[in-house]
N, C-alpha and C positions, 0 to 999 in steps of 0.2 A: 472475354474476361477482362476486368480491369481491377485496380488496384490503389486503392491510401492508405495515408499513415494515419495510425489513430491512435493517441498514446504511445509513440514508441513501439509501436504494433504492426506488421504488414499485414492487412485483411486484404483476400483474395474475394472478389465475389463474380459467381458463375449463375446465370441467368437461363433457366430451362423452363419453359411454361410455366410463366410466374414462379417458380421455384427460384429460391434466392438461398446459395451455399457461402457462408462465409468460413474462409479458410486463411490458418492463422500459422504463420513462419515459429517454429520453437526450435529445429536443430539444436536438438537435444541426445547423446548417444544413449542407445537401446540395445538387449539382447534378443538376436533373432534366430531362430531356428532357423533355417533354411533347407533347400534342394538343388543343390549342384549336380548336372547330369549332360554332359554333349555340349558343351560348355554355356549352358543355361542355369540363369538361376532362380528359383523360386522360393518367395517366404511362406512360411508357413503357418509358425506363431512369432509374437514378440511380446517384451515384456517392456512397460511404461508407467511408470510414479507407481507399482508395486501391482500393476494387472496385469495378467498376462491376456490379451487378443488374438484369437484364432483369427485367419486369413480365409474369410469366406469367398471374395473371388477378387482379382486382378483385373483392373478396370483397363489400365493400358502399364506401360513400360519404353523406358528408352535410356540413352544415354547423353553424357557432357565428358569435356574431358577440362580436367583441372592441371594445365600445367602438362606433363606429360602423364599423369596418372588418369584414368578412364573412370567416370563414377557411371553406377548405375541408378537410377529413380525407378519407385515402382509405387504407383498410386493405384491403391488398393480399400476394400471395402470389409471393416472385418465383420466378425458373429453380431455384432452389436446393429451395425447399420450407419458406425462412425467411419467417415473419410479420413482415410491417411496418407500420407507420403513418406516412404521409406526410399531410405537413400545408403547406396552402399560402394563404401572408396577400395579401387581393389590393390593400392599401393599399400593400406596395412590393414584389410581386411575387416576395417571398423562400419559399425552401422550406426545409422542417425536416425531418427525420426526428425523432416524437413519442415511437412505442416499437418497441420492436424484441420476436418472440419466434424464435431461433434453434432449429433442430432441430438433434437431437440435441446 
């Protein structure tokens, strides 16, 4: 994976048999349904610029810690076929959407 600026832009691009993803930084807050269970969490749906996106599946997940508060990332793929990054701060409970890479 690597990374430029383009426009005031961070385009991410992922390189998979000629597949070419570009993925764009927005951290933007978003409302997410979620699944808290065994101290896991899972999204479900979210809502973004007035859609709502079901969470077809969780491609991976992990953590960063900001400071002393722990965030969680969860790059995920939803009903659509569009790549996301949800990012969730568990010092106030808030969700972001990090990057986005839309099809087509």
């Amino acid at each position: 994976m690597f990374h430029i600026l383009y426009f005031g832009v961070r385009l991410y691009y992922l390189n998979k048999r000629d597949i070419t993803m570009i993925f764009e930084d927005i951290f933007e807050p978003v409302e997410v349904i979620s699944h808290f269970k065994d101290g896991q969490i899972r999204p479900l749906r979210f809502k973004w610029n007035g859609r709502v996106y079901k969470v077809h599946r969780v491609d991976g997940h992990w953590t960063s810690n900001q400071g002393y508060n722990r965030q969680y990332h969860f790059s995920i793929m939803a009903d659509t076929s569009d790549h996301f990054e949800l990012l969730f701060n568990s010092a106030n409970f808030d969700w972001q959407l990090a990057r986005v890479c839309l099809d087509g």
